[in-house]
CHARMM internal coordinates of N, CA and C (Angstrom, degrees):
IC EDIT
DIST 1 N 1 CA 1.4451
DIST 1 CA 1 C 1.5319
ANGL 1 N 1 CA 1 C 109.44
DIST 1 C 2 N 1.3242
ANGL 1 CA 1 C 2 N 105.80
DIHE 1 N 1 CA 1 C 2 N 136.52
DIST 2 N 2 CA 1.8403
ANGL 1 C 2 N 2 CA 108.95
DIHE 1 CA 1 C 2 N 2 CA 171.94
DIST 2 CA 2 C 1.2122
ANGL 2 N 2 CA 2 C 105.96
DIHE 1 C 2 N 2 CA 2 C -58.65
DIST 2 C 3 N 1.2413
ANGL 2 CA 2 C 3 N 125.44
DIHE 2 N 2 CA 2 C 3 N 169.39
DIST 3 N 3 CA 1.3674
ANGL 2 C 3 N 3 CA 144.16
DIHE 2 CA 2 C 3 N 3 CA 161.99
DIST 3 CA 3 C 0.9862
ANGL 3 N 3 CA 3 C 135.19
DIHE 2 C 3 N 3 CA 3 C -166.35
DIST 3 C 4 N 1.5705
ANGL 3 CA 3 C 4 N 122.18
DIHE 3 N 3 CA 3 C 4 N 96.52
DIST 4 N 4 CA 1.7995
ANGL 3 C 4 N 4 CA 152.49
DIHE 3 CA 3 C 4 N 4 CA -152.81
DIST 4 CA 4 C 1.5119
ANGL 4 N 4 CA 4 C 100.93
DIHE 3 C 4 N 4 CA 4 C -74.09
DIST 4 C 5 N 1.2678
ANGL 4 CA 4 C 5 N 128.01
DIHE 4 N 4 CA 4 C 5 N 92.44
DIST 5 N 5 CA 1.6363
ANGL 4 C 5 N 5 CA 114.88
DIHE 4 CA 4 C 5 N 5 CA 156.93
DIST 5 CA 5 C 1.6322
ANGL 5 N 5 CA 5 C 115.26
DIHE 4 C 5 N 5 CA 5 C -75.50
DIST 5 C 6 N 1.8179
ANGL 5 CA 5 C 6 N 105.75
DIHE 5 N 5 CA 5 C 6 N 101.23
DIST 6 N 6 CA 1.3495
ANGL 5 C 6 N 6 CA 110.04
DIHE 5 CA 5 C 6 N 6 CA 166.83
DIST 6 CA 6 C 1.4721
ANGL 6 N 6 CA 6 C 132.69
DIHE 5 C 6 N 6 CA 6 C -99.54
DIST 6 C 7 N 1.7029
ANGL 6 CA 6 C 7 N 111.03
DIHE 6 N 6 CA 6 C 7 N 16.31
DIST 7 N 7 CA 1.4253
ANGL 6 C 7 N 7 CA 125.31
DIHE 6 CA 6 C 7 N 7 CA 171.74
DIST 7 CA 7 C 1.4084
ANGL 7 N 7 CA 7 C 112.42
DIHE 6 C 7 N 7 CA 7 C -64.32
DIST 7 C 8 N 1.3348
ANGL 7 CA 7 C 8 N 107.22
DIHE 7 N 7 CA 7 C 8 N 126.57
DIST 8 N 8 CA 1.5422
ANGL 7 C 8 N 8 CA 141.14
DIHE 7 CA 7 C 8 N 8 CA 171.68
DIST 8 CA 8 C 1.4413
ANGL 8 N 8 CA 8 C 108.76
DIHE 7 C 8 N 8 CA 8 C 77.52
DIST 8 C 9 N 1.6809
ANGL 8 CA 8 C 9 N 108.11
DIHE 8 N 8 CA 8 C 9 N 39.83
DIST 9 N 9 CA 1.7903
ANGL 8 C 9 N 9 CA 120.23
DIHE 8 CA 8 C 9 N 9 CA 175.59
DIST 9 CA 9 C 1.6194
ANGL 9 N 9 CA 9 C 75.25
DIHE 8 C 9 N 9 CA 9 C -109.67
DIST 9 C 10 N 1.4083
ANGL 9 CA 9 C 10 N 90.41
DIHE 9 N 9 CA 9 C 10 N 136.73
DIST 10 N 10 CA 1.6482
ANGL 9 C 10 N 10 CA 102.38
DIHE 9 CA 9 C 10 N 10 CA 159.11
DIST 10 CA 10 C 1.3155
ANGL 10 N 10 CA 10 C 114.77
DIHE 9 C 10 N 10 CA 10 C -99.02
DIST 10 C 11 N 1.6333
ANGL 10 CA 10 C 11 N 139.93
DIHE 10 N 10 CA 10 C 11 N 176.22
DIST 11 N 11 CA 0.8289
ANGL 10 C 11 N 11 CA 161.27
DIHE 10 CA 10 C 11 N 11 CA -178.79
DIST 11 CA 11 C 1.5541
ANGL 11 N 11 CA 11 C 110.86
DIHE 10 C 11 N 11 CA 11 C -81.56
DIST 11 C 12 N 1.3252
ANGL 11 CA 11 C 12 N 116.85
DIHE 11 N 11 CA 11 C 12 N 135.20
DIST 12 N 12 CA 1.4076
ANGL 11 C 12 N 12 CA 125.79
DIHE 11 CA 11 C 12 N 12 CA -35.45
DIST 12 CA 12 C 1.1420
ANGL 12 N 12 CA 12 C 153.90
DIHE 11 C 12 N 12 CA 12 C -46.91
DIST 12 C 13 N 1.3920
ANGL 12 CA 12 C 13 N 95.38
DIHE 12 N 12 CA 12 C 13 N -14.54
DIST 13 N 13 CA 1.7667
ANGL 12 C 13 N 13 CA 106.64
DIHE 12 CA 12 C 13 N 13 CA -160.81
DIST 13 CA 13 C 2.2345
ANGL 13 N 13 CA 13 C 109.14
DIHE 12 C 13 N 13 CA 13 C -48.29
DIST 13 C 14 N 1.7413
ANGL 13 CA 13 C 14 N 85.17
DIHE 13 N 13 CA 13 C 14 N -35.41
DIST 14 N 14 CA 1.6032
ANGL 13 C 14 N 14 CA 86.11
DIHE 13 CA 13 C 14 N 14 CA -174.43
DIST 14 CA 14 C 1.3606
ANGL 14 N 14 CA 14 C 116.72
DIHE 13 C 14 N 14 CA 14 C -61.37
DIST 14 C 15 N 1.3042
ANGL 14 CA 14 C 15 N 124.58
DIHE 14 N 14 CA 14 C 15 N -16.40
DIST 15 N 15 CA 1.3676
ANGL 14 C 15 N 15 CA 120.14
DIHE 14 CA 14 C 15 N 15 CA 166.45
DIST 15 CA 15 C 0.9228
ANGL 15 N 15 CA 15 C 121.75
DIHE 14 C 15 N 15 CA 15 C -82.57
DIST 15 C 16 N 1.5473
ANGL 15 CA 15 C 16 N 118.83
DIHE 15 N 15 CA 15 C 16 N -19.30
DIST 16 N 16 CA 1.5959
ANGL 15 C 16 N 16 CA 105.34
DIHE 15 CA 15 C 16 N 16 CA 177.94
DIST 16 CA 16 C 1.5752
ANGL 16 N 16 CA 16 C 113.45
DIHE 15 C 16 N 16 CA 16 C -77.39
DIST 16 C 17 N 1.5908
ANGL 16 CA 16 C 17 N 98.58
DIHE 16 N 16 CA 16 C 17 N -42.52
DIST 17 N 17 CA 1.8902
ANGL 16 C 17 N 17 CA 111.02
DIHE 16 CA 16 C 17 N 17 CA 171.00
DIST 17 CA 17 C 1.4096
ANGL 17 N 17 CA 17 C 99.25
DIHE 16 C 17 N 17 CA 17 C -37.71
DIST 17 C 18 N 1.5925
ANGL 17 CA 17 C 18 N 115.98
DIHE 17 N 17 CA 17 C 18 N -56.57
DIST 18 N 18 CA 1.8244
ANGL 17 C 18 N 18 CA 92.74
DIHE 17 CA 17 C 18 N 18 CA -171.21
DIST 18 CA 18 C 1.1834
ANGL 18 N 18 CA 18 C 127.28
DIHE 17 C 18 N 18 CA 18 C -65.50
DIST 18 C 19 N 1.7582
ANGL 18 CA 18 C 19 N 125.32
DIHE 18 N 18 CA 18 C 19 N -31.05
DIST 19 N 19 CA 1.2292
ANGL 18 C 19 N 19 CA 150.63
DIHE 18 CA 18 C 19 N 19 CA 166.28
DIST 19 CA 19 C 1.8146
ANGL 19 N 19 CA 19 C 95.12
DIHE 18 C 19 N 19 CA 19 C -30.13
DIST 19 C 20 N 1.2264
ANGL 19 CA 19 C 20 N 95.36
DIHE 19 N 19 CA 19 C 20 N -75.29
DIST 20 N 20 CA 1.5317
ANGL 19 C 20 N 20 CA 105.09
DIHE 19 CA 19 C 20 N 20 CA -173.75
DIST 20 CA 20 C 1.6452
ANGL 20 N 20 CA 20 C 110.24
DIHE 19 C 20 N 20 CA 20 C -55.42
DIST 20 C 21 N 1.1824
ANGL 20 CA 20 C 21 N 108.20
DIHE 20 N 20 CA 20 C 21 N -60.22
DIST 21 N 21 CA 1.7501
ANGL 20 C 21 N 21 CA 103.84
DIHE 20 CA 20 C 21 N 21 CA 163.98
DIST 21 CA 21 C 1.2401
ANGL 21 N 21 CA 21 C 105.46
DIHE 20 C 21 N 21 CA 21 C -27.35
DIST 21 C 22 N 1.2478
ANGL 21 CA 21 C 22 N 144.10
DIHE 21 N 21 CA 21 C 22 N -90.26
DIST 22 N 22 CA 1.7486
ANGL 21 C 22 N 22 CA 161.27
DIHE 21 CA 21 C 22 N 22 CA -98.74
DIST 22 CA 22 C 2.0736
ANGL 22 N 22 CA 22 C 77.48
DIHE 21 C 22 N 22 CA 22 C -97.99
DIST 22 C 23 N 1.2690
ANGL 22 CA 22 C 23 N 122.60
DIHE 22 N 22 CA 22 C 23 N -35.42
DIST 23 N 23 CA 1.3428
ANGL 22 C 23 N 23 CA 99.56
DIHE 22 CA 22 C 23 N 23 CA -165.03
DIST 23 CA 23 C 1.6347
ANGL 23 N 23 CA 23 C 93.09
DIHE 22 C 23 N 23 CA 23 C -103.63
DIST 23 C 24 N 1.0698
ANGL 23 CA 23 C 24 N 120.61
DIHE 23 N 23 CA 23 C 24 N 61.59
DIST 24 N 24 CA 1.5936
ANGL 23 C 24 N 24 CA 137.79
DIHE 23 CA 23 C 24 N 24 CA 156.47
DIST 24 CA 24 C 1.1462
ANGL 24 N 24 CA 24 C 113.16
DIHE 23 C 24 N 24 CA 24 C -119.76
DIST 24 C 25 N 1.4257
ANGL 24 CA 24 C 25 N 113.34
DIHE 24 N 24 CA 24 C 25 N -46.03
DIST 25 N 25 CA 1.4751
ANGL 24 C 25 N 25 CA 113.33
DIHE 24 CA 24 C 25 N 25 CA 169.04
DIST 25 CA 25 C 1.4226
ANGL 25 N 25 CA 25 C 131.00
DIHE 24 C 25 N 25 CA 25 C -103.51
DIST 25 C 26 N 1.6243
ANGL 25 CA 25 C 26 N 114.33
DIHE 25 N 25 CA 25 C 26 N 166.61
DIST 26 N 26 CA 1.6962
ANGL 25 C 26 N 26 CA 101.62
DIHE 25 CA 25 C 26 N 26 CA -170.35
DIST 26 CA 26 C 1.2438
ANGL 26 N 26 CA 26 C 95.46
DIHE 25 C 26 N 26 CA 26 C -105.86
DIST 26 C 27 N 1.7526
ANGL 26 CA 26 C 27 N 73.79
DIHE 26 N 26 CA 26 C 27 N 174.81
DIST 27 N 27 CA 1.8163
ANGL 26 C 27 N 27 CA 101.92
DIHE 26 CA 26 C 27 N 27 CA -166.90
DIST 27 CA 27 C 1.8405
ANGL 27 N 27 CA 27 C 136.24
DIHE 26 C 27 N 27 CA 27 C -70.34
DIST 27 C 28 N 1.2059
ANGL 27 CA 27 C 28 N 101.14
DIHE 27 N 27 CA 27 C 28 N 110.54
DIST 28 N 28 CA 1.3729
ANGL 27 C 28 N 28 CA 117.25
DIHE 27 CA 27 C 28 N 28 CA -167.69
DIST 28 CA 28 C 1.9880
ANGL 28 N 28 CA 28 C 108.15
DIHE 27 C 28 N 28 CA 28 C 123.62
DIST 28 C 29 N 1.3805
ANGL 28 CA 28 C 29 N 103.77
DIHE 28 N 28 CA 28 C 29 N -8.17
DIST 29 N 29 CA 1.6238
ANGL 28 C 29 N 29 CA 105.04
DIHE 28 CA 28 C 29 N 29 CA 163.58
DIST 29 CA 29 C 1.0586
ANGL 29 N 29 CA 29 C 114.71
DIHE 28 C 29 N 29 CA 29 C -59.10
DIST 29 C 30 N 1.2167
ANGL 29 CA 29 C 30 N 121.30
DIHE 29 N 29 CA 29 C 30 N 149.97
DIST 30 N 30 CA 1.7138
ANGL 29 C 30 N 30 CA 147.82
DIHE 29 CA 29 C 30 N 30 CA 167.92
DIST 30 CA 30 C 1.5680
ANGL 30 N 30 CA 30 C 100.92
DIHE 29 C 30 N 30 CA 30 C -80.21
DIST 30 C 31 N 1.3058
ANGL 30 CA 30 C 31 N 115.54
DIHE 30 N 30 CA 30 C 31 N 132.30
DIST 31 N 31 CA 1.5292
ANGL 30 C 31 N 31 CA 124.69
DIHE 30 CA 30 C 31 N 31 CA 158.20
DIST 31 CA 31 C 1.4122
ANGL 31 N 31 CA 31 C 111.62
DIHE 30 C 31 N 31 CA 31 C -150.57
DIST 31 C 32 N 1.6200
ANGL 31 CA 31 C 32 N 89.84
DIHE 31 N 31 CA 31 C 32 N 157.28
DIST 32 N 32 CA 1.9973
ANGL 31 C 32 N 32 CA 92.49
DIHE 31 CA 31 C 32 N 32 CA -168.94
DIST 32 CA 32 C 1.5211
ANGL 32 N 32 CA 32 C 104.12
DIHE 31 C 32 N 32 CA 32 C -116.08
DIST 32 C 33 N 1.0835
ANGL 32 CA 32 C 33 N 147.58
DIHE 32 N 32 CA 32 C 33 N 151.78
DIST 33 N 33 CA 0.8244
ANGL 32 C 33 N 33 CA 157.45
DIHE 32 CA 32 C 33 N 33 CA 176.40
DIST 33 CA 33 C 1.8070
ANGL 33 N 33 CA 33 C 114.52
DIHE 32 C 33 N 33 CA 33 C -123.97
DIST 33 C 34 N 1.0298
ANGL 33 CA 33 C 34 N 116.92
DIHE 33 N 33 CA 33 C 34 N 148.67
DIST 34 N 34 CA 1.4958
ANGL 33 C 34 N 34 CA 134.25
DIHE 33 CA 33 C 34 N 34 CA -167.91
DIST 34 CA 34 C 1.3329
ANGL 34 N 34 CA 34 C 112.03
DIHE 33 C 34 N 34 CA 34 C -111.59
DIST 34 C 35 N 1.4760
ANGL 34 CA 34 C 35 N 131.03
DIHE 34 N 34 CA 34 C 35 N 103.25
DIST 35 N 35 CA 1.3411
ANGL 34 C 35 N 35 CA 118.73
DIHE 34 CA 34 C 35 N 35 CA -168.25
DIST 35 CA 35 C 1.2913
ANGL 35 N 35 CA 35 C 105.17
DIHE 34 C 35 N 35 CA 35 C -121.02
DIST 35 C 36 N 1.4826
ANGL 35 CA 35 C 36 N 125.71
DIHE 35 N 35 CA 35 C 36 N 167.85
DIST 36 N 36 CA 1.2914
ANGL 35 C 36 N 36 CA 141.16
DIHE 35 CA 35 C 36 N 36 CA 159.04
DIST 36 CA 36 C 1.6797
ANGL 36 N 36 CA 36 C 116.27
DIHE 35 C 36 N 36 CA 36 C -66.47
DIST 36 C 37 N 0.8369
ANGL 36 CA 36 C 37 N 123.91
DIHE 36 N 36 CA 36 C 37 N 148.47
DIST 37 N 37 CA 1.7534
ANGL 36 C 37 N 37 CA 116.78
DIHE 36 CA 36 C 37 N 37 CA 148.61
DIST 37 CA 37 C 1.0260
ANGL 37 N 37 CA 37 C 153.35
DIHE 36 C 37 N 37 CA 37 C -75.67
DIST 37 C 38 N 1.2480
ANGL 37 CA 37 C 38 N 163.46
DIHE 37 N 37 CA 37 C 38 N 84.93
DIST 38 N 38 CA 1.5140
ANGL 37 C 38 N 38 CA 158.55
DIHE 37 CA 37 C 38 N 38 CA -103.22
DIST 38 CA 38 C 2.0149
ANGL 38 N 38 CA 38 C 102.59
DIHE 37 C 38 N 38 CA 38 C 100.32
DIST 38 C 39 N 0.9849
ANGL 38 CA 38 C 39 N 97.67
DIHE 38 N 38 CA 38 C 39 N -134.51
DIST 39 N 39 CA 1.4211
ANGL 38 C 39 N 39 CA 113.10
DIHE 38 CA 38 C 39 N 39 CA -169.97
DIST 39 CA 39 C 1.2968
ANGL 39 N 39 CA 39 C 101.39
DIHE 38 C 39 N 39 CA 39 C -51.18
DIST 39 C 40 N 1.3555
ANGL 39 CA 39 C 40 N 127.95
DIHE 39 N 39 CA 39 C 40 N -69.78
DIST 40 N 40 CA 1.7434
ANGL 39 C 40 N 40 CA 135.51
DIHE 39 CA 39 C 40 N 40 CA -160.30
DIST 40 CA 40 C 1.6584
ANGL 40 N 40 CA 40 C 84.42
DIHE 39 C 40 N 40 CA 40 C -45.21
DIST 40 C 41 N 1.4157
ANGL 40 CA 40 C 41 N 122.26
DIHE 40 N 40 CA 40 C 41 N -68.98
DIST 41 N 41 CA 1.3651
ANGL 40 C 41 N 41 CA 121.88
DIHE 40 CA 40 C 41 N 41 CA -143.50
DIST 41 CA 41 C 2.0395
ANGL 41 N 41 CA 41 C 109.76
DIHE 40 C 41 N 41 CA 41 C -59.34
DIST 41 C 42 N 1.8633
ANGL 41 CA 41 C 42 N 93.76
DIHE 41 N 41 CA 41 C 42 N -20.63
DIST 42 N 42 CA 1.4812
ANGL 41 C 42 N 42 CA 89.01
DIHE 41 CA 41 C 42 N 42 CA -171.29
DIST 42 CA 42 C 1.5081
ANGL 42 N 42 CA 42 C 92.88
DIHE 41 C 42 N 42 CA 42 C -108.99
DIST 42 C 43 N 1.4015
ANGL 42 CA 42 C 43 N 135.02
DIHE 42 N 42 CA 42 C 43 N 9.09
DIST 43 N 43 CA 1.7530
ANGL 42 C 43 N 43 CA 118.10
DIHE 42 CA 42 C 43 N 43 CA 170.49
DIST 43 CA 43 C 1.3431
ANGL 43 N 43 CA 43 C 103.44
DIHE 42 C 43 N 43 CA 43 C -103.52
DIST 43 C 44 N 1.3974
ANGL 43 CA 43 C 44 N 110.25
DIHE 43 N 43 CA 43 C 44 N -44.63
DIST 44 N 44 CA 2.0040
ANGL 43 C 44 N 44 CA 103.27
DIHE 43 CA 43 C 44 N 44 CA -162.84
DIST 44 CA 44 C 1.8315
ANGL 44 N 44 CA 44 C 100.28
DIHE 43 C 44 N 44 CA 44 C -59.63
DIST 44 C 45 N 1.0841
ANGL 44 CA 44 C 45 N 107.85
DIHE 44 N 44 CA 44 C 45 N -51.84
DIST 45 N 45 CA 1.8502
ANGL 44 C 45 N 45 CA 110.18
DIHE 44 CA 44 C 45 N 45 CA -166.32
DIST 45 CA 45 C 1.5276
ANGL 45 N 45 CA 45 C 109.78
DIHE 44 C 45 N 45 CA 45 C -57.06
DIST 45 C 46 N 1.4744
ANGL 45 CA 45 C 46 N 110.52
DIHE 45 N 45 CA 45 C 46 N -6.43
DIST 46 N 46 CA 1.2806
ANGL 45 C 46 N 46 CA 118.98
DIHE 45 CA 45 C 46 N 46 CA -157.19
DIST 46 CA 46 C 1.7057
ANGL 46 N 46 CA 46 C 106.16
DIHE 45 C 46 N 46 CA 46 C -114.13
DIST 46 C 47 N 1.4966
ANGL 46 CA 46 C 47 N 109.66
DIHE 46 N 46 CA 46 C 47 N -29.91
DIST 47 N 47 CA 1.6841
ANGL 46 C 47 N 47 CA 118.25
DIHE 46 CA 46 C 47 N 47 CA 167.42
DIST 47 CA 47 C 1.1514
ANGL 47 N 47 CA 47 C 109.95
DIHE 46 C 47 N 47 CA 47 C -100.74
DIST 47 C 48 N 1.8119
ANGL 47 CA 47 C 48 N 126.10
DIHE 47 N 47 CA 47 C 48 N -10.20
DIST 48 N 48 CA 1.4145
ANGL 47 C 48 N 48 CA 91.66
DIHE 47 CA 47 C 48 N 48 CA 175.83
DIST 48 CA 48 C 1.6840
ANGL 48 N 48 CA 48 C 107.76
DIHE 47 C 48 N 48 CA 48 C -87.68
DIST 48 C 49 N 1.4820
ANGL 48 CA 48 C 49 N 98.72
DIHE 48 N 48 CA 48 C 49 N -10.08
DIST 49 N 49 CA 1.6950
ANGL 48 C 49 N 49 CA 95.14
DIHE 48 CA 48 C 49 N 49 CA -168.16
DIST 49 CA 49 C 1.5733
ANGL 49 N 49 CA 49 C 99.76
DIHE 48 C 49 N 49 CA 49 C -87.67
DIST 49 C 50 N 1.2663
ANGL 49 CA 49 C 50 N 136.85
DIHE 49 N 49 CA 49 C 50 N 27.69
DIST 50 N 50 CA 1.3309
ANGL 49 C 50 N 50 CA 146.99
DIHE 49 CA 49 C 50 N 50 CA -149.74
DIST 50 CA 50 C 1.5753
ANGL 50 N 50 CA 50 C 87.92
DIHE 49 C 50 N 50 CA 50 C -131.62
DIST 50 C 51 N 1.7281
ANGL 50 CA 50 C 51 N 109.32
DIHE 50 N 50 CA 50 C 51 N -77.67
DIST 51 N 51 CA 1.7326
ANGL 50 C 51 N 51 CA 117.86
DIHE 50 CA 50 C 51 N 51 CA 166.23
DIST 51 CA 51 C 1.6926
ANGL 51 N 51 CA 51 C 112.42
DIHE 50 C 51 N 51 CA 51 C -18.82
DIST 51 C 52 N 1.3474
ANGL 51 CA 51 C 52 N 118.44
DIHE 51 N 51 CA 51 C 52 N -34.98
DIST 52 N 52 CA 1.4798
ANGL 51 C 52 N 52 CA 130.13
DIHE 51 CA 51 C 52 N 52 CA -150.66
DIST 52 CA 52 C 1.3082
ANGL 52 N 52 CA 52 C 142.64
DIHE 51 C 52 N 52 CA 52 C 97.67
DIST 52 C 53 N 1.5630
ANGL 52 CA 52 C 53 N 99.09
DIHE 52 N 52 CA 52 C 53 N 7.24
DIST 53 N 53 CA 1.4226
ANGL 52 C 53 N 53 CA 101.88
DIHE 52 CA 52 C 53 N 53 CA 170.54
DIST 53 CA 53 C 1.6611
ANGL 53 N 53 CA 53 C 121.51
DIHE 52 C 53 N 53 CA 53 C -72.10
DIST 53 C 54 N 1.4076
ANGL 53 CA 53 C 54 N 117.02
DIHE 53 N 53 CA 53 C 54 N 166.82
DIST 54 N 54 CA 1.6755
ANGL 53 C 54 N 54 CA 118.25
DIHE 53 CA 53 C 54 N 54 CA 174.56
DIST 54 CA 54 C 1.7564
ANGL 54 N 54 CA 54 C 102.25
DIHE 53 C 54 N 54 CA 54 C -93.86
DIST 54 C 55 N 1.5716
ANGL 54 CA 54 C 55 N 115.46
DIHE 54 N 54 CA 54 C 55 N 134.01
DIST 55 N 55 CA 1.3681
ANGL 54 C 55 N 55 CA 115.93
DIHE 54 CA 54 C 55 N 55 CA 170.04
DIST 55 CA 55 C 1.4031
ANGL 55 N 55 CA 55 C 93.80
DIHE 54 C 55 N 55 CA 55 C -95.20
DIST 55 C 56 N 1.6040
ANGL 55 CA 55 C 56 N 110.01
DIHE 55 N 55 CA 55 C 56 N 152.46
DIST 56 N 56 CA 1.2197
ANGL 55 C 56 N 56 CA 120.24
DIHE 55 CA 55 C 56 N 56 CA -163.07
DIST 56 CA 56 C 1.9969
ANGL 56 N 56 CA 56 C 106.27
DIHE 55 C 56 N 56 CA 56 C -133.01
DIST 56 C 57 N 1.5892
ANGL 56 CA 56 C 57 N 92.29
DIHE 56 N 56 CA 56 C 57 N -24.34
DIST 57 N 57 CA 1.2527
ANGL 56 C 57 N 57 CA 85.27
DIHE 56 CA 56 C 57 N 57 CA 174.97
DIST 57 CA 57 C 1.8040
ANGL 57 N 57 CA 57 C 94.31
DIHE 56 C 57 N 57 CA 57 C -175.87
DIST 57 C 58 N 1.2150
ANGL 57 CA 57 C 58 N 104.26
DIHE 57 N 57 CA 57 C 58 N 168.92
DIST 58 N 58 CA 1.4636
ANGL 57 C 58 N 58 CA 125.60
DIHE 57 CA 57 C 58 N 58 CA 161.61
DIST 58 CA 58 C 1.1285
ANGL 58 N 58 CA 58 C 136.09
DIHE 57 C 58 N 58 CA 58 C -179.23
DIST 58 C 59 N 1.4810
ANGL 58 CA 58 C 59 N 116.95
DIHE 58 N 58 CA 58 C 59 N 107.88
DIST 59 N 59 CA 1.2820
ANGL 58 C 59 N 59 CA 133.49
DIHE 58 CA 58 C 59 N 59 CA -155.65
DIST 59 CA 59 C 1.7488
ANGL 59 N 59 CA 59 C 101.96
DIHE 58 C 59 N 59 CA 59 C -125.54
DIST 59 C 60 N 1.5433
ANGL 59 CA 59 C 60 N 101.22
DIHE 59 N 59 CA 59 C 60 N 138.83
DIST 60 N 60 CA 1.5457
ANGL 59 C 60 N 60 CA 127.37
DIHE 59 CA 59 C 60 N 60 CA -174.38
DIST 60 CA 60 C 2.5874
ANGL 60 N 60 CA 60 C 95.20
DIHE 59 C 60 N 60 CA 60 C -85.55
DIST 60 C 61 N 1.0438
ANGL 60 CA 60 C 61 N 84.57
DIHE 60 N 60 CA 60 C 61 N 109.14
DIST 61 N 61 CA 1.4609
ANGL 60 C 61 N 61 CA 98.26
DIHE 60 CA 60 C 61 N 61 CA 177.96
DIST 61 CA 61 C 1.7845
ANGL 61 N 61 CA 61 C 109.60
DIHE 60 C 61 N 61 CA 61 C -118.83
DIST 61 C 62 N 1.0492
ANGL 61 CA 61 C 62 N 132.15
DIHE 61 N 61 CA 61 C 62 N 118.83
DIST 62 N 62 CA 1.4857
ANGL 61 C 62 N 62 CA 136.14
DIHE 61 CA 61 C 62 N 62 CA 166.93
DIST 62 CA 62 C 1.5256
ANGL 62 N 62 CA 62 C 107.55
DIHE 61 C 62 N 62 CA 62 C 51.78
DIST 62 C 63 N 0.9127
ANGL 62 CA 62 C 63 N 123.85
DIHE 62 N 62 CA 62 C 63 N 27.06
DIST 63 N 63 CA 1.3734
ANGL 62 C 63 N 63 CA 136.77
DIHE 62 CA 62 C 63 N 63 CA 179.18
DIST 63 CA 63 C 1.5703
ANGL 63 N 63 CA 63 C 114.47
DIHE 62 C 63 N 63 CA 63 C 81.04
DIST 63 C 64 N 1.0273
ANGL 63 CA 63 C 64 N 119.57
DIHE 63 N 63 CA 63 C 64 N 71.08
DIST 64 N 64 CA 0.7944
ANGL 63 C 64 N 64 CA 131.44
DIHE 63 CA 63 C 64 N 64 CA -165.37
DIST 64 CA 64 C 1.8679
ANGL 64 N 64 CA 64 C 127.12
DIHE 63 C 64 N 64 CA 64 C 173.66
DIST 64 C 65 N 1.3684
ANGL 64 CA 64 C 65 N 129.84
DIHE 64 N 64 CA 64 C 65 N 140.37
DIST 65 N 65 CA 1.4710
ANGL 64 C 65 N 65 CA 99.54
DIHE 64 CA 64 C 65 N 65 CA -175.76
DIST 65 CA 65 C 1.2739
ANGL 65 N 65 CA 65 C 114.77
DIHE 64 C 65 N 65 CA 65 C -125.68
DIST 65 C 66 N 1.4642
ANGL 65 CA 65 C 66 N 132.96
DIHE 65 N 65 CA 65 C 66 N 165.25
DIST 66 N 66 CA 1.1869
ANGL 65 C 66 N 66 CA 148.52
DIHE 65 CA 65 C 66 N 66 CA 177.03
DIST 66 CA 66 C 1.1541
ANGL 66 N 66 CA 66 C 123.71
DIHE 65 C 66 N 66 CA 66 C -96.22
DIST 66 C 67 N 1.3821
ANGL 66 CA 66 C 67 N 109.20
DIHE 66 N 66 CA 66 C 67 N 115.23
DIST 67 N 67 CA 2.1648
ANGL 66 C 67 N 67 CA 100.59
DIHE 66 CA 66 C 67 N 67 CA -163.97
DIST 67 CA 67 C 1.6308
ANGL 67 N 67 CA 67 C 92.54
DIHE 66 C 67 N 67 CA 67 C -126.47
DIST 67 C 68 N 1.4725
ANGL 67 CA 67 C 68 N 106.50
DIHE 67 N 67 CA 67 C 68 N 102.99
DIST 68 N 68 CA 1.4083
ANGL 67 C 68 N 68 CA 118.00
DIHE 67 CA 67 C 68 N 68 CA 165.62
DIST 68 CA 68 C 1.5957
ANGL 68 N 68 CA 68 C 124.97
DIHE 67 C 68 N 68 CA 68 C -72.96
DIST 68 C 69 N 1.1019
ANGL 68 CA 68 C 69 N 127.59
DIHE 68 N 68 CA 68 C 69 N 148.69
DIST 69 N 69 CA 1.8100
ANGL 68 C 69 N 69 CA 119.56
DIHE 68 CA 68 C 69 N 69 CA -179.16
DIST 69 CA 69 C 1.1368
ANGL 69 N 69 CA 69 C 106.41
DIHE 68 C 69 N 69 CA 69 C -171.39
DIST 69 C 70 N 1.3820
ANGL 69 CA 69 C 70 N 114.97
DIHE 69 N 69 CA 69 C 70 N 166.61
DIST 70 N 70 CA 1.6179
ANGL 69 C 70 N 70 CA 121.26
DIHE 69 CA 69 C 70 N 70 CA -160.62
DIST 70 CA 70 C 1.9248
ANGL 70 N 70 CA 70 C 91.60
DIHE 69 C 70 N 70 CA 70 C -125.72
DIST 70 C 71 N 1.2575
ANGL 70 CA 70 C 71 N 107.23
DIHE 70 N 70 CA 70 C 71 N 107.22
DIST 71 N 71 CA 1.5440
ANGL 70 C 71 N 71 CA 109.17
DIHE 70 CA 70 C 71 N 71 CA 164.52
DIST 71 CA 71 C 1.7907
ANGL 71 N 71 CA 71 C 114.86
DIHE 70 C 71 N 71 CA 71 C -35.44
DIST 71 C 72 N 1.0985
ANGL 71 CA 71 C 72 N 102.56
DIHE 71 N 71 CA 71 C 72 N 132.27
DIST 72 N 72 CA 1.3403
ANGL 71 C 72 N 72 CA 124.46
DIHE 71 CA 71 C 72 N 72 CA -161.47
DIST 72 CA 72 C 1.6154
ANGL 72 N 72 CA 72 C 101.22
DIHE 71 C 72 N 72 CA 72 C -98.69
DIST 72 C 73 N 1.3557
ANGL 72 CA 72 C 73 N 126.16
DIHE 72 N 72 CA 72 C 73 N 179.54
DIST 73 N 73 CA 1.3624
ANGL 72 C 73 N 73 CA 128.90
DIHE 72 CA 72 C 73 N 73 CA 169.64
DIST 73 CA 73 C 1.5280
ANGL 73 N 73 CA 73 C 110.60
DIHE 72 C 73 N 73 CA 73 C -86.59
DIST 73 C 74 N 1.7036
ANGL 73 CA 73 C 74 N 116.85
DIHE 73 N 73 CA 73 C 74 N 147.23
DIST 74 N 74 CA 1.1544
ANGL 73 C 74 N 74 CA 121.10
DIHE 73 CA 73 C 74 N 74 CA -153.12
DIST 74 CA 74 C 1.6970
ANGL 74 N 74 CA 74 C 84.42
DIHE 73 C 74 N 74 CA 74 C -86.28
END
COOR INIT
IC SEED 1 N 1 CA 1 C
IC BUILD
């Protein structure tokens, strides 16, 4: 599985980093992404599943959270 470290990217840029991530891998892949808390944790999970991707999970780890998802159709 990929796995995007987007801690200490502010907003927006972290959505575009995942944007760009998600078109590395194909469709119906799993990727994780690494978020901050505050804003990152409540915009990225919220536009990529908007784009059309599936959220699969998100869990708060060491301060910090883990936002799993399954690439969606382009």
């Amino acid at each position: 599985m990929t796995t995007v470290d987007l801690r200490g990217v502010t907003c927006p840029t972290n959505f575009v980093k995942a944007k760009l991530a998600l078109e590395m891998v194909d469709t119906g892949e799993v990727i994780e992404f690494l978020l901050d808390d505050g804003e990152p944790v409540k915009n990225v999970p919220r536009s990529l599943k908007g784009e059309g991707h599936k959220l699969l999970g998100l869990k708060e780890t060491d301060g910090y959270y883990v936002l799993t998802l399954e690439k969606g159709e382009e």
